[in-house]
C-alpha positions in Angstrom: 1.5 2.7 -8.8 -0.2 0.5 -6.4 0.5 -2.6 -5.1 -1.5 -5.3 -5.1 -1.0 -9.1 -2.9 -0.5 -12.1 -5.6 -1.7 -16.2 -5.0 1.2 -16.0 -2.9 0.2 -14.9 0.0 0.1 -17.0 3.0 -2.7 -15.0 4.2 -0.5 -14.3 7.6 -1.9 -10.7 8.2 1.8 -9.3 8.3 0.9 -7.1 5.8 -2.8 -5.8 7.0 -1.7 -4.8 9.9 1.3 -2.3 8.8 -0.7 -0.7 5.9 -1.0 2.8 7.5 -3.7 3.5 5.1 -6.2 0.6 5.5 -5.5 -0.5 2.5 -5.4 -4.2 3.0 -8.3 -6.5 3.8 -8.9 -10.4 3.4 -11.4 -11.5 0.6 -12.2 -15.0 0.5 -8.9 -16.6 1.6 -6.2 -14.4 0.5 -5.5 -10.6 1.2 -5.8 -7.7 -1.3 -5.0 -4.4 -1.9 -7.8 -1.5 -2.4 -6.0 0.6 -5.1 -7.5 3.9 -4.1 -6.4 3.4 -0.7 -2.9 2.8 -1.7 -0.1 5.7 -1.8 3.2 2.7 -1.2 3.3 4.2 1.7 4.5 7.8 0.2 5.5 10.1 3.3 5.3 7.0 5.8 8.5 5.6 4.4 11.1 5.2 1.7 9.2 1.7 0.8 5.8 0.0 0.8 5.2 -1.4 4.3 3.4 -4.8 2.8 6.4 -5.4 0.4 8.7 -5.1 3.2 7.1 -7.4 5.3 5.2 -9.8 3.7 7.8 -13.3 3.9 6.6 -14.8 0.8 7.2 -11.8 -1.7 3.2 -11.4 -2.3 2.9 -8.0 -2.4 4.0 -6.7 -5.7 3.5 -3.6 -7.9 0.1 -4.0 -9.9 0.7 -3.4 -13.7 -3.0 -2.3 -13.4 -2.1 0.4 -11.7 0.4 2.7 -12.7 -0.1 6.5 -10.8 2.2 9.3 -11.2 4.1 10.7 -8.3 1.8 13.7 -7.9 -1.1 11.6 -8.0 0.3 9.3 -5.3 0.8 12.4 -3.0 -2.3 13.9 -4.0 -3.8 10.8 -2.7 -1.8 10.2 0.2 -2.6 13.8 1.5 -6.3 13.1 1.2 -5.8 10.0 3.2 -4.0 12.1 5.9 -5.3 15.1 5.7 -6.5 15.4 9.0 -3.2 13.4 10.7 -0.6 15.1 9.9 0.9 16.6 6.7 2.6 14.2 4.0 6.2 15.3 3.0 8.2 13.7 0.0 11.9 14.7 0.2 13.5 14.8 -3.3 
């Protein structure tokens, strides 16, 4: 599922600047989350780099939303394809 960046946010940039997928860009005084860029951070780490580090708890799973596991790594390795390879460890 994606994630998406509530009223909360304090519009600090914390979290735009450790989405490894450009995800995150500021839209008329707060920050949100382009779903179809957004993989929570699937082969990057064990947790969604915005959630982590955003201090006001903005940055939440959107109910909107919801993907499957295969689609997040399906879209993840479209993202990267040209980095690097995306690895999930069971």
């Amino acid at each position: 599922m994606a994630y998406m960046i509530t009223s909360d946010c304090i519009c600090c940039q914390a979290c735009e600047w450790e989405c490894p997928n450009q995800a995150i860009s500021e839209r008329i005084s707060q920050y949100v989350i382009d779903p179809a860029r957004c993989t929570e951070c699937l082969g990057e780490s064990g947790s969604p780099h915005c959630a982590d580090i955003c201090p006001v708890n903005a940055c939440q799973p959107d109910p909107e939303n919801h993907e499957s596991l295969e689609q997040l790594l399906a879209k993840a390795r479209s993202l990267h394809s040209r980095k690097r390879t995306v690895h999930v460890s069971a």
